[in-house]
N, C-alpha and C positions, 0 to 999 in steps of 0.2 A: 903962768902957763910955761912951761918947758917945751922945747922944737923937739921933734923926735926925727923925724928922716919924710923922703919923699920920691917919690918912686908910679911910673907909666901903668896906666890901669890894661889889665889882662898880660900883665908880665908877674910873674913872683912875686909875691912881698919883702919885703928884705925880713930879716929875721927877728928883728926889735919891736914887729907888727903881733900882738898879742892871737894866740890860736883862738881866743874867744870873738875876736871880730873877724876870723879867715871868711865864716861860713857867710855874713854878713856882706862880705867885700865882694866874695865871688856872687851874692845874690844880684847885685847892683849890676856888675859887670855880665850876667847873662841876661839881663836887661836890654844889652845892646849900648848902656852908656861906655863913653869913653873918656878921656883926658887923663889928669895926673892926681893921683892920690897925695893928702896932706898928712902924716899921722902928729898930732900933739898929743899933751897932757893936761889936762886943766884939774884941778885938787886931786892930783893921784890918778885920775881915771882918760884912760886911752878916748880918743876921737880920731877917726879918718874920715876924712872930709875929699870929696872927689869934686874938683872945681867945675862940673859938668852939673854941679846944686844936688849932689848927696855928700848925708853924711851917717857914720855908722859907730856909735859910743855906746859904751860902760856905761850903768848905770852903776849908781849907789849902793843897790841890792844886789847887783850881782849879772843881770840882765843887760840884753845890748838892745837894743835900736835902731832899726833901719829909715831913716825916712829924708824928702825933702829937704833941702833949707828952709828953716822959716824965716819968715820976713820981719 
């Protein structure tokens, strides 16, 4: 897993936050959640994880994913 950067939810992303997960991020965020977004890398593919138990990754094919933590 590679760190990527981290950064306050409902503020800018910084710029290293791939445009495939922007639309994603801001889903979460007009939600009403808040806290601080995590972005990593795990085999290649972007994850931001918002410590309020979302997270929003890349898939394999190409596709992201909005949803919970799983336990």
């Amino acid at each position: 897993m590679q760190l990527g950067t981290r950064w306050t939810a409902r503020t800018e992303p910084p710029a290293s936050v791939p445009a495939s997960l922007r639309p994603g991020i801001a889903a979460v965020e007009a939600d009403g959640h808040t806290g601080s977004w995590t972005l990593t890398w795990l085999e290649g593919r972007p994850i931001a994880e918002l410590d309020a138990g979302w997270e929003v990754l890349a898939t394999a094919s190409g596709g992201v994913i909005v949803r919970p933590f799983e336990d």
